[in-house]
N, C-alpha and C positions, 0 to 999 in steps of 0.2 A: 504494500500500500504506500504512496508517496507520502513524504513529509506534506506537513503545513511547512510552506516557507514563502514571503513576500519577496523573495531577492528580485530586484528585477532584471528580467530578462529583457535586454532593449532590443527595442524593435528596429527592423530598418531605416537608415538615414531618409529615404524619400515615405518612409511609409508614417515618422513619428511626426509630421508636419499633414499629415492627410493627401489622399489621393482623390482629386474631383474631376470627374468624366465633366465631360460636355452634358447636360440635363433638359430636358425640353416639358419635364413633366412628366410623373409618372402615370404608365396607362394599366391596367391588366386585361390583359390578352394567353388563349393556348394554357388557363389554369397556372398563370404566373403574373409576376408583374415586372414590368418593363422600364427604364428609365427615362425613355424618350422614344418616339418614335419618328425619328430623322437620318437620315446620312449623315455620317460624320463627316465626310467630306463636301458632299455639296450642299447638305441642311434640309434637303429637301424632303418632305413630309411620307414616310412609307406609308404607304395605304393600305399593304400587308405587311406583319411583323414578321420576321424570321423565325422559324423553328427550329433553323441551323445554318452555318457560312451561308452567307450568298453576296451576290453581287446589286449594287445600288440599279433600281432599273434607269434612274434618269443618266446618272454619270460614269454607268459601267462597273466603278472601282468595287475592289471586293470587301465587304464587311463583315467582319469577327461578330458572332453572338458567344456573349462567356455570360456562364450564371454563378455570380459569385458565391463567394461559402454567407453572404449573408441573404443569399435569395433572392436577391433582384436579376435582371437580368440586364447585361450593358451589350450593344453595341457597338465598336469601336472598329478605328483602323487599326492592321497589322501592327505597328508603329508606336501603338497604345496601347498593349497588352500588358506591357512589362510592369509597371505598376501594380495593376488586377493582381495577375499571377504571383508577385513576388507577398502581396496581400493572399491572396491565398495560401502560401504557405505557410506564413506567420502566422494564422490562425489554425492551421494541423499543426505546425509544432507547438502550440499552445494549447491543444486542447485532445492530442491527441497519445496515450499512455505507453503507445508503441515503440515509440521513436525512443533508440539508445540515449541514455542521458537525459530522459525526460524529466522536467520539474515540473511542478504546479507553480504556476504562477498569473495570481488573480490580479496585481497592478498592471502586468502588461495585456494582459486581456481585456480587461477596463478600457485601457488606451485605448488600443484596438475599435474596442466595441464604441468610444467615443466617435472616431473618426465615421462609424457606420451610421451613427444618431445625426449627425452632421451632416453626410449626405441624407439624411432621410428628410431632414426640416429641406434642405435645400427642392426634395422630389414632393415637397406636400406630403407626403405618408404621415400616417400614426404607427402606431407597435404598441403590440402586445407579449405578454410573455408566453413563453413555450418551456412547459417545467422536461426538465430531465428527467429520464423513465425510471431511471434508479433511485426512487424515492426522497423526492426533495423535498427541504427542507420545511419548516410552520411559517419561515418569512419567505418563502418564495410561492408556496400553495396560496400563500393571502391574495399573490399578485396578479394569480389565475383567471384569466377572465377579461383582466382590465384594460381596457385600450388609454393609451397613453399621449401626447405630444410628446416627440423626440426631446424637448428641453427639459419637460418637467419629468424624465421618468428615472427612477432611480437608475444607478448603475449595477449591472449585472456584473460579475458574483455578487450577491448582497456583502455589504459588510457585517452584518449578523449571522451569514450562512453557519450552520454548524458540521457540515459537510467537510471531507475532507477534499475530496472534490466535486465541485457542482461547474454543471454548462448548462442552466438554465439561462436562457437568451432570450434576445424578443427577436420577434417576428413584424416583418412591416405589413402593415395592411394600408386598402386604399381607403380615403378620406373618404364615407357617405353621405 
């Protein structure tokens, strides 16, 4: 079982300043949501979302669909992945027990999870929590249910968690 320990684990140079895509508004579409639905390159309005690579109909170029580890889904050029992905990793080596050398560590998750609450005020979303399967905690069961503004929701790990590890998260939903 992992120690309790805060050491922090720092996160990437371009990733502890946040990573913000180009945003047009989030839509949901295909049982997901989307962070815009434009070409990155020429801005022009997709009429259909992607379900997977394809290319912009007005200006050819090819466009990346990547669904982040926080469940949205971005659109980017080639050229802009690096970011996404290199944020994807930082959140498996954060949350995942497999990895040689794992710690737990709830301050850099937090961060993390900061940067995700930021882009989410930026797409209009809300979030909600999504408790973790392996029996969480009486302050995060409380939080079950409640949809939140990005600003005002606490940050996940709780600081009361009594878990030794908890990935209870939110989940974005769209503003009704």
């Amino acid at each position: 079982m992992p120690a309790r320990d805060d050491s922090a684990t720092p996160l990437p140079a371009d990733m502890a300043r946040g990573w913000v895509p180009v945003l047009s508004g989030a839509i949901e579409a295909h049982g997901a949501i989307y962070a815009g639905d434009r070409c990155p390159y020429c801005s022009s309005r997709l009429v259909k979302l992607p379900v997977k690579n394809t290319r912009c109909p007005r200006c050819r170029r090819p466009i990346v669909r990547i669904r982040g580890d926080d469940h949205v889904v971005y659109l980017l050029r080639e050229e802009d992945t690096g970011p996404l992905r290199r944020e994807m990793e930082a959140h498996w080596a954060l949350t995942h027990m497999v990895e040689p050398g794992w710690r737990w560590d709830p301050k850099a998750l937090r961060q993390l999870r900061r940067v995700w609450m930021v882009r989410y005020a930026a797409l209009g979303l809300r979030v909600r929590v999504v408790l973790w399967e392996n029996q969480p905690c009486g302050p995060c069961r409380s939080l079950a249910d409640q949809v939140f503004e990005p600003a005002k929701a606490p940050e996940l790990p709780l600081m009361g968690c009594r878990n030794i590890y908890c990935n209870c998260r939110y989940q974005p939903v769209i503003r009704e």
